[in-house]
MIGU-607151 format. One record per residue (C-alpha): x, y, z; residue number from 1; residue in one letter. Coordinates in nm, 3 decimals, always signed. Example, Ala and Ser with C-alpha at 12.3 -4.5 7.8 and 13.67 -1.06 7.14 Angstrom:
BEGIN
x: +1.230, y: -0.450, z: +0.780, num: 1, residuo: A
x: +1.367, y: -0.106, z: +0.714, num: 2, residuo: S
This chain:
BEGIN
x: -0.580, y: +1.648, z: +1.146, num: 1, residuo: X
x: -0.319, y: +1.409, z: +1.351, num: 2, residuo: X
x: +0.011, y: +1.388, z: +1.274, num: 3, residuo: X
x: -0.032, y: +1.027, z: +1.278, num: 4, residuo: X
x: -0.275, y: +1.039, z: +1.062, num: 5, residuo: X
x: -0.154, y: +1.305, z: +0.800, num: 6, residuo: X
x: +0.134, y: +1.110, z: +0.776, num: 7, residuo: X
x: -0.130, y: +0.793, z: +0.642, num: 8, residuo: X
x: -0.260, y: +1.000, z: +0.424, num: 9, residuo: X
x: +0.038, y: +1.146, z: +0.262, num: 10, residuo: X
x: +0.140, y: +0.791, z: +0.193, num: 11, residuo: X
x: -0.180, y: +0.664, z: +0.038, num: 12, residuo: X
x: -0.094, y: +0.984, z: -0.161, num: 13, residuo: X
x: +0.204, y: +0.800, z: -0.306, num: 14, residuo: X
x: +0.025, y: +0.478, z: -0.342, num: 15, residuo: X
x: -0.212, y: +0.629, z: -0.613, num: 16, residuo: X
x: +0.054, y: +0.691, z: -0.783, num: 17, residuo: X
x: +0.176, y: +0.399, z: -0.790, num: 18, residuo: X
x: -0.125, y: +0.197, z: -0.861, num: 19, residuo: X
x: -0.126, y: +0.444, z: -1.167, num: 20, residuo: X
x: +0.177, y: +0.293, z: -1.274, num: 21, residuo: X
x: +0.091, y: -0.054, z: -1.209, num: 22, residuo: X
x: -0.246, y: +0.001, z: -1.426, num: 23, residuo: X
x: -0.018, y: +0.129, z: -1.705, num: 24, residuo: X
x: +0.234, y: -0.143, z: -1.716, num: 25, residuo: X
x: -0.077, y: -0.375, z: -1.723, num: 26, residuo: X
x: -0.254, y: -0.215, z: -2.043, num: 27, residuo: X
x: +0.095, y: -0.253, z: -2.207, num: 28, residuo: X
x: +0.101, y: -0.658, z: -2.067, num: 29, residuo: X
x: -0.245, y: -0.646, z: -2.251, num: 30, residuo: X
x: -0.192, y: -0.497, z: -2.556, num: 31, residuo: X
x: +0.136, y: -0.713, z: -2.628, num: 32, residuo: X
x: +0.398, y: -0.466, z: -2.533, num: 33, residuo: X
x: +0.664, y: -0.543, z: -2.314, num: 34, residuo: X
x: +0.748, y: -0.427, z: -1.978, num: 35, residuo: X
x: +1.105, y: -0.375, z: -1.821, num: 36, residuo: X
x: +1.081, y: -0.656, z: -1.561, num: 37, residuo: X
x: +1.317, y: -0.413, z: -1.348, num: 38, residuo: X
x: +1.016, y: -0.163, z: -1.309, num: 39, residuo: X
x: +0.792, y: -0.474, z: -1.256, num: 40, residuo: X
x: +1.046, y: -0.610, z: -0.993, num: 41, residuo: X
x: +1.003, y: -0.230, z: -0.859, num: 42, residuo: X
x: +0.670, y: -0.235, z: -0.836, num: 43, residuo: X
x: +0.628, y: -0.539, z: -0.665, num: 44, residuo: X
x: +0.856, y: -0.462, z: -0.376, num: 45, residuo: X
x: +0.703, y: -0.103, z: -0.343, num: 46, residuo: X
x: +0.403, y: -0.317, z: -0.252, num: 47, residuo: X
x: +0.537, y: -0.563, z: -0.052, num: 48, residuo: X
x: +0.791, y: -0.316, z: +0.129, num: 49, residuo: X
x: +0.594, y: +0.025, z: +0.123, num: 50, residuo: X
x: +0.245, y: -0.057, z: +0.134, num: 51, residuo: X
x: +0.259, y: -0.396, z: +0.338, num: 52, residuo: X
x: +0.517, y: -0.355, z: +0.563, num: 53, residuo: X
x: +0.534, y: -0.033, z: +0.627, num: 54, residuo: X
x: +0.253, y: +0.153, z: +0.609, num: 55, residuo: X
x: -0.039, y: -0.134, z: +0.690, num: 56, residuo: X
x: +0.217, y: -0.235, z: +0.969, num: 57, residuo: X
x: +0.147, y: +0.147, z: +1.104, num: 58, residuo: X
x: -0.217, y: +0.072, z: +1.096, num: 59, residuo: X
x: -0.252, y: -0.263, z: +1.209, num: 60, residuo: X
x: +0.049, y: -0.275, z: +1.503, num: 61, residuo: X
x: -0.045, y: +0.041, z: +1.617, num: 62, residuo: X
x: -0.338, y: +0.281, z: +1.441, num: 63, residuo: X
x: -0.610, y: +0.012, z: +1.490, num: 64, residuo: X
x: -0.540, y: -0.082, z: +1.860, num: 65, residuo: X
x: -0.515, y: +0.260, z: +2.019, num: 66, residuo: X
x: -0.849, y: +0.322, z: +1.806, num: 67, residuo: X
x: -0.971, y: -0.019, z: +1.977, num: 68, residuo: X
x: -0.856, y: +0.134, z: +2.317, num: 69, residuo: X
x: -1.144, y: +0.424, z: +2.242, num: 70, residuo: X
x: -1.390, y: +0.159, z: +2.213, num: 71, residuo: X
x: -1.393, y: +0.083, z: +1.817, num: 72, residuo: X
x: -1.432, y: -0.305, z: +1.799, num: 73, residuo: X
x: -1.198, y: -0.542, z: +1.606, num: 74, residuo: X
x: -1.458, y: -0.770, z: +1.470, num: 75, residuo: X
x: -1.688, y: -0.548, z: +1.341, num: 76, residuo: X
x: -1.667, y: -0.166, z: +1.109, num: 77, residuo: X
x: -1.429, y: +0.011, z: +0.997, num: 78, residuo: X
x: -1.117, y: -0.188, z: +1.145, num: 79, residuo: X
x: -1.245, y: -0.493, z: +1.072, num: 80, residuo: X
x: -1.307, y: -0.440, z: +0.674, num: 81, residuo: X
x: -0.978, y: -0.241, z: +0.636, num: 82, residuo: X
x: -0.781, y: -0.576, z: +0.811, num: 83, residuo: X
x: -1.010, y: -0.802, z: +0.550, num: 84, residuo: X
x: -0.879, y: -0.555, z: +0.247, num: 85, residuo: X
x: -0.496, y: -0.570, z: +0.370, num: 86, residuo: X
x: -0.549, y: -0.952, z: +0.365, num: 87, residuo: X
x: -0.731, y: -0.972, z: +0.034, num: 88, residuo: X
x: -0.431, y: -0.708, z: -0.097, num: 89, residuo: X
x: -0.188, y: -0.935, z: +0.040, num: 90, residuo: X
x: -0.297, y: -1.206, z: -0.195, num: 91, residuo: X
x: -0.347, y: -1.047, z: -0.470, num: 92, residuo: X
x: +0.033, y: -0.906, z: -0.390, num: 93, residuo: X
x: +0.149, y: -1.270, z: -0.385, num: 94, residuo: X
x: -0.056, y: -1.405, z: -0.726, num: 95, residuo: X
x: +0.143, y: -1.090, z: -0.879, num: 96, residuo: X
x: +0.439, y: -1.205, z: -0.754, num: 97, residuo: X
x: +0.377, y: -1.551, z: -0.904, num: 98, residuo: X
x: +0.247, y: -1.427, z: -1.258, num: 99, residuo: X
x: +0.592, y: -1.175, z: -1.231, num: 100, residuo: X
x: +0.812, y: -1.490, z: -1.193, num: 101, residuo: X
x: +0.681, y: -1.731, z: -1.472, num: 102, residuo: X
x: +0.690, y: -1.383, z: -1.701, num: 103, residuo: X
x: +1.072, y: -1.385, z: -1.566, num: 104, residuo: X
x: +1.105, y: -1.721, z: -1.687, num: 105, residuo: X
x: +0.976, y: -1.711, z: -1.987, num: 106, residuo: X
x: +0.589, y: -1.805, z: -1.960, num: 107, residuo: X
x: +0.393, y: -1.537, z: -2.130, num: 108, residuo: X
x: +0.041, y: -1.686, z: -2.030, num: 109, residuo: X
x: +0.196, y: -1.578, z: -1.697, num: 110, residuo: X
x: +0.089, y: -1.182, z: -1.844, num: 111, residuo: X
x: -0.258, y: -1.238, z: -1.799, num: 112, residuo: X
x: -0.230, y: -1.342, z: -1.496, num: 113, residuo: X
x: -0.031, y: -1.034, z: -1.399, num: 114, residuo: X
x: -0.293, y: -0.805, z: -1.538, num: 115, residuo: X
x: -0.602, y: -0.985, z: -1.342, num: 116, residuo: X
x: -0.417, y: -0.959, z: -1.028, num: 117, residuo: X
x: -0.243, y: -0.596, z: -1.121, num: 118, residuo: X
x: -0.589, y: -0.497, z: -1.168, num: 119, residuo: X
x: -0.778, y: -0.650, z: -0.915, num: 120, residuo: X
x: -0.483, y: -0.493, z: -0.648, num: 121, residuo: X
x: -0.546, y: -0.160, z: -0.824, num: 122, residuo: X
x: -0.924, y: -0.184, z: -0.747, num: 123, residuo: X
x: -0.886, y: -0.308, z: -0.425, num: 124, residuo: X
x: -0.700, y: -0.004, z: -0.285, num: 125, residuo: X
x: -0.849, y: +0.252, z: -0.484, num: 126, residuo: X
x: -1.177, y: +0.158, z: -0.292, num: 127, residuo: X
x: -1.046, y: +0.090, z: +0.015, num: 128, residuo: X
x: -0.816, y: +0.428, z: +0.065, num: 129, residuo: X
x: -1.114, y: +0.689, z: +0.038, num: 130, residuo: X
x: -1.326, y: +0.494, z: +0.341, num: 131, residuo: X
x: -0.955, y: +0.465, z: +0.560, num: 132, residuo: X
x: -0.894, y: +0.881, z: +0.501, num: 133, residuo: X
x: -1.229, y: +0.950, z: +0.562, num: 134, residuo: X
x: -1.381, y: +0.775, z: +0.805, num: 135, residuo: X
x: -1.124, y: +0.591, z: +1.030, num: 136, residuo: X
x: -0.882, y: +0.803, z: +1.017, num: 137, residuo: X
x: -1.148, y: +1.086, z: +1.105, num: 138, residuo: X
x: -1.235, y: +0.906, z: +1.367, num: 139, residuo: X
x: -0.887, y: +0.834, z: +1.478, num: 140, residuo: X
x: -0.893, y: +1.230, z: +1.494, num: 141, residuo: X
x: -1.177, y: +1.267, z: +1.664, num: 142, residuo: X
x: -1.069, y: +1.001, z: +1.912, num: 143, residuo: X
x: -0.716, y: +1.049, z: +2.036, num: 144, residuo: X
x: -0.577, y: +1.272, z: +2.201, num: 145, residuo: X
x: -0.215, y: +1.496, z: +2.157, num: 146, residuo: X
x: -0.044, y: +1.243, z: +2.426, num: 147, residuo: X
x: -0.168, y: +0.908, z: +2.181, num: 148, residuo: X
x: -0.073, y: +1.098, z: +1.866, num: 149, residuo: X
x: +0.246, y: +1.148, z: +1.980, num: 150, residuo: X
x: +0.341, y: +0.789, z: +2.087, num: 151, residuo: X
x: +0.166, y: +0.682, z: +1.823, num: 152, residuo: X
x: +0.427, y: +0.904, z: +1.569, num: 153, residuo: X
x: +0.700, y: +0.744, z: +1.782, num: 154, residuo: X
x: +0.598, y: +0.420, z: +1.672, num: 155, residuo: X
x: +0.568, y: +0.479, z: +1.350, num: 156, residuo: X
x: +0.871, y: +0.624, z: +1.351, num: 157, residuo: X
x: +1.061, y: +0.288, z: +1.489, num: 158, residuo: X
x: +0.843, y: +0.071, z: +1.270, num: 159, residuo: X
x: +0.966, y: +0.229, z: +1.006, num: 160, residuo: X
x: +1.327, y: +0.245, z: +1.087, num: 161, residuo: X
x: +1.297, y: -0.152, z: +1.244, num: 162, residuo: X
x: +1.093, y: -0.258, z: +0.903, num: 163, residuo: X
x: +1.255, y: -0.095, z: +0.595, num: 164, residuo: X
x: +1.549, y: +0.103, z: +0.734, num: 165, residuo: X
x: +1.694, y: +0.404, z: +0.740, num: 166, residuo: X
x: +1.632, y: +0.623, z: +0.418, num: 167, residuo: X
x: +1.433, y: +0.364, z: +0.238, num: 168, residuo: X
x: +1.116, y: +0.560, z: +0.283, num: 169, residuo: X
x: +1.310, y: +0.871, z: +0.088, num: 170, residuo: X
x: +1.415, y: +0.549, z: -0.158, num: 171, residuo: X
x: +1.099, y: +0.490, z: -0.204, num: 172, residuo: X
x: +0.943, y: +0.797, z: -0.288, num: 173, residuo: X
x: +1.229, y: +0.849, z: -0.575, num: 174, residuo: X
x: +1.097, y: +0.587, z: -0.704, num: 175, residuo: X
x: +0.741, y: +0.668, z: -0.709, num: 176, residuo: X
x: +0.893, y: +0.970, z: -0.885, num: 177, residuo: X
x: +1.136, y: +0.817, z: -1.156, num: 178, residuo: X
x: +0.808, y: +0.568, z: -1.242, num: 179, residuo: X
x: +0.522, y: +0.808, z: -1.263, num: 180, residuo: X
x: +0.746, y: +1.014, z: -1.431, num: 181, residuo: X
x: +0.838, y: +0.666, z: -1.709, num: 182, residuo: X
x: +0.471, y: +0.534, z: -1.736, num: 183, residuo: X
x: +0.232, y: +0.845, z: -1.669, num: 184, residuo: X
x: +0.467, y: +1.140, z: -1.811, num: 185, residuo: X
């Protein structure tokens, strides 16, 4: 396995996680309980900042086009369904957003709406990560070599530094810890 792509994989790691949390806090939205809007708030921009920026920014800037490079098309298999789920996630991301807001102000019809989109999100990446680890990023193995790995972990290295900043990844992982540790014991 790629650095590149062990480094993908360790982060979908955390995302689990995370959308273990998120399908907590939602059974509590549904069963009436509350939910500190802080961990909400968290939880949000761990999927905005984390998932979206960060790591699909990895696959998308630079992942997918040096996989392109060996001849994998755009518009068709495995690139072109993950880039269809990062732009379905992104939506669901901003109806949670929306249903997180109205809950902020007050508007607790606005839980529902939370949960269908907290769950739909959920669903969407637990499907989508297993086909990304296994096959494309297989491929991606199979396909580059050491010199495109390497540039590759360069980029991903400035993307990440350019994107969230320094130490924010580290950030972000304490708080994958701290919430698995509040919602999933």
């Amino acid at each position: 396995m790629g650095a590149p792509t062990a480094e993908l994989k360790a982060e979908h790691q955390g995302v689990m996680k995370v959308l273990a949390v998120l399908e907590v806090m939602c059974g509590h939205l549904e069963a009436g309980e509350p939910v500190a809007s802080d961990h909400l708030a968290q939880v949000l921009e761990f999927l905005r900042v984390f998932v979206d920026k960060c790591h699909h920014g990895k696959e998308e800037e630079y992942l997918f086009p040096a996989l392109e490079k060996t001849g994998l098309p755009h518009d068709s298999g495995p690139i072109a369904v993950m880039l269809a789920e990062h732009a379905l996630g992104r939506q669901l991301v901003g109806r949670l957003a929306l249903a997180m807001e109205g809950l902020a102000a007050g508007q607790q019809e606005e839980a529902q709406a939370l949960t269908a989109a907290g769950r739909e999100y959920v669903a969407l990446l637990r499907a989508h990560i297993p086909p990304e680890d296994n096959v494309l990023f297989a491929l991606a193995d199979e396909r580059l070599g050491r010199a495109e790995e390497a540039e590759l972990s360069k980029s991903f290295d400035l993307l990440e530094a350019q994107r969230i900043g320094p130490g924010r990844h580290e950030a972000f992982h304490r708080l994958i810890h701290e919430l698995t540790h509040i919602y999933l014991g």
